[in-house]
C-alpha positions, 0 to 999 in steps of 0.5 A: 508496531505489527511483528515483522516474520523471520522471513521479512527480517532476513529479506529487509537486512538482505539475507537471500534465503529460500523460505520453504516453510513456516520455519525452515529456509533454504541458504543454498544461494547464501555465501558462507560468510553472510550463514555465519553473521545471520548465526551470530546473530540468531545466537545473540538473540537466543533464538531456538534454532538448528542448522544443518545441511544447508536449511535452517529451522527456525522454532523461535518466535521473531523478534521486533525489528528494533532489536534485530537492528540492535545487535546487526548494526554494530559500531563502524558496520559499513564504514568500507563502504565495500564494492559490492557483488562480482555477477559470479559470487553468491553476494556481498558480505552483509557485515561490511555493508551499510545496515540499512541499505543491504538489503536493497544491494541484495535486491538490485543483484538478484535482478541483473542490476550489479552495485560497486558501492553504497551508502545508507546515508546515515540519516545525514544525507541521501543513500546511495548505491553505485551500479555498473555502467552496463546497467540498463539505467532506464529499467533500474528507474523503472523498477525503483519507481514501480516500487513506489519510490517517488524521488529518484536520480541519477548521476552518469560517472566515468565509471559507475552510475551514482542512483540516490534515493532520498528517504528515510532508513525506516523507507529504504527497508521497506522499499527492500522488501517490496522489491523482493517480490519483484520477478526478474521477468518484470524488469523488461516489462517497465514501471506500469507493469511492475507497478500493477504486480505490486498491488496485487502483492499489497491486494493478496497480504491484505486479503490474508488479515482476519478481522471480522467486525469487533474485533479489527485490532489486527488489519488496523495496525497493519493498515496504521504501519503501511500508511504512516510513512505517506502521512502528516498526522495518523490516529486511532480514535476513541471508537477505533476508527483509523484517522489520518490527513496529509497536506500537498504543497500549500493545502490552499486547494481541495479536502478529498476524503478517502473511505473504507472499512476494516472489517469483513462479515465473517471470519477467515477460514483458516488455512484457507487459501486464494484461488487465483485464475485469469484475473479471478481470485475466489477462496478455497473455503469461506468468504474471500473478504474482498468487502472491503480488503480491496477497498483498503489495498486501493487507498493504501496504493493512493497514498504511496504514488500521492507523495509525488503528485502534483497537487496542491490540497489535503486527503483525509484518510478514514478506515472504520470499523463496524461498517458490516453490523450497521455503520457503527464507526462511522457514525461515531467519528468526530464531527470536527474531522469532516471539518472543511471536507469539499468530498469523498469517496468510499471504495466499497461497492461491488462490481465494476464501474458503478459510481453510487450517488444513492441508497435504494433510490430514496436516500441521496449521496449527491447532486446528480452534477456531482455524479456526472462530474466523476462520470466525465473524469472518468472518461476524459482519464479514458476509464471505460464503464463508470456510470452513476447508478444507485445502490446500497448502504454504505459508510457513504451514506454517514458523510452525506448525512454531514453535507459531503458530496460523496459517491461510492465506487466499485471495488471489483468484488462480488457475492460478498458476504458469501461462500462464492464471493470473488474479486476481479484485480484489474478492477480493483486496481482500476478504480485507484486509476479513477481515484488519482484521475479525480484527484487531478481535478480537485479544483474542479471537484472543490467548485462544484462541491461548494457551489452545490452547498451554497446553492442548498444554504439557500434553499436549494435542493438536492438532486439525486440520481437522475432525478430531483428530490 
């Protein structure tokens, strides 16, 4: 389990402190109340810290959240079920709210959305909150749902709205913190626009993991953290390749396999820092590690909005490693998980709009139909610029050597490897538009894929590119 910061501790349990260093936060806008239950608590876990004129340092290292819960969920917390915040009052008392759902309260306040009452569901039924009926109910959906929430409703009472948010106390912490990056300028801006700035939060954290080739145990677990909750079955195999799948509906349609790779050329400078102008982010020092950090944000964002899709199949989910010192880890996966696969899909192409179907025009990633089929859903979706082109090696190339239909899509990155490498976000956040275009038309994917096979199986060739070979 990857180590929670003080700072994500204090804001997934709904303390609203003002981080100010690595160690040092400002509670000017915590009541008096909510200082002296976080105190209690630092005292309880023997923390070494020191509070003084409105800031706290913190010089312990944090703890696992596990244990955090421990000493903050004590026996009948919450069971007031307290009103909640007055618009001018610092908060809620945290003591007296439920454990797992204060923080989301702390988050609906801080952006203009004021609870009366909550329930975290105590893993019996669904969570809930009250909010207010002067509350825009149209732009707290939006926000709940641009936060990756997939489920959610709402009963209008007499006096209060009754917003239910049926998911695991595990999910309410995370759906907290996610929400903690949501600026209140966003709100009236809608669910698109809270939903593209989220990426660009989950594409920033994932740019900040080290993890040259060999030594990618760090970005693993995390990416292994963020993925689980989306998926049916997730593991490390014996190479160190992260596997998962997750079955929709029946599981009766189409096998789609999501790729990248977890490690990046060379080390992250330390201390260096993200540029970002006009859509551009380049590193102050060093290579960015967009190749292929961008590629991992884009199916992390995939498997969240996937668990409210309307599709009826399995994603296969592969990060491997070793990918930049020669095609290591996946060459060195088991054959029996590409079992049944019908295609995939590699993010980990520079540039934008490419759709590569082969390797130095002499090594074949796919039948040039396969290739036109996603040039037409990318158009149909009215995904500007996708077009088949040729490119380079890849992790493409190993599953088109098992018999997939594969293609590699450009990520948004450029001069990677190097000192100028640079990442266009919207690009990068483009192709994850392609993806659930694609994903829309599995059925159409699964035909062809097959009726390619088959036509192979019986001597048939295949053709790459825009010619045959």
């Amino acid at each position: 389990m990857v180590l929670k910061t003080w700072n994500q501790l204090f804001v997934r349990h709904g303390w609203n402190l003002e981080q100010v260093g690595d160690s040092r936060f400002l509670c000017k806008q915590e009541s008096e109340e909510n200082i002296a239950f976080l105190l209690d608590v630092l005292n309880e876990l023997k923390a070494d810290y020191k509070y003084e004129s409105g800031t706290l340092h913190i010089n312990s290292a944090p703890v696992q959240e596990s244990e955090w819960i421990r000493i903050i969920d004590f026996e009948f917390r919450g069971k007031t079920e307290l009103i909640g915040l007055a618009k001018e009052t610092l908060g809620p008392k945290l003591a007296q709210l439920d454990t797992y759902i204060s923080g989301i309260v702390r988050q609906l306040n801080r952006l203009g959305f004021y609870t009366t009452a909550s329930c975290d569901g105590h893993e019996k039924r669904p969570a809930y909150v009250y909010v207010t009926k002067e509350t825009e109910i149209d732009s707290l959906l939006h926000v709940l749902l641009g936060s990756g929430l997939q489920r959610v409703y709402y009963i209008d009472r007499k006096t209060h709205y009754c917003v239910r948010l049926p998911f695991s106390r595990k999910c309410l912490l995370d759906l907290a913190e996610k929400m903690s990056y949501i600026q209140t300028d966003w709100v009236e801006e809608g669910y698109d626009f809270i939903k593209e700035q989220l990426f660009y939060v989950r594409l920033d954290e994932m740019l900040s993991i080290p993890g040259v080739s060999e030594n990618e145990d760090l970005i693993r677990n995390v990416v292994k953290e963020k993925l689980t909750p989306f998926v049916d079955n997730i593991a490390v195999d014996r190479y160190g390749n992260l596997l998962a799948e997750k079955t929709y509906g029946t599981g009766n349609g189409a096998v789609l396999l999501l790729n990248a790779h977890l490690d990046i050329a060379s080390e992250l400078v330390l201390g260096r820092e993200i540029i970002k102008e006009d859509g551009i982010w380049r590193s102050s020092e060093g290579i960015l590690g967009a190749d292929d950090r961008a590629g991992i944000a884009a199916i992390l964002e995939v498997a969240s909005t996937m668990s409210g899709a309307k599709f009826n199949g399995k994603i296969k989910f592969i990060f491997t490693v070793e990918e930049e010192i020669g095609l290591l880890g996946a060459q060195k996966v088991d054959e029996y998980f590409l079992w049944g696969v019908d295609a995939a899909f590699v993010i980990d192409r520079r540039g934008t709009g490419d759709i590569v179907t082969s390797a130095w025009g002499g090594i074949p990633f796919c039948d040039v139909k396969f290739g036109e089929l996603i040039e037409q859903i990318a158009n149909d979706a009215e995904l500007e610029g996708w077009a088949c082109t040729e490119g380079g090696s890849s992790d493409t190339r190993i599953w088109a050597e098992h018999g997939i239909e594969c293609v590699n899509l450009s990520a948004g990155y450029y001069n990677e490897h190097t000192d100028e490498e640079y990442l266009d976000v919207a690009a990068c956040y483009n192709v994850t538009k392609l993806l659930m275009a694609i994903i829309k038309r599995a059925g159409e994917v699964k035909r062809l894929s097959r009726t390619i096979r088959t036509r192979q199986m019986i001597g048939g060739s295949r053709v790459m590119g825009r010619k045959s070979v």
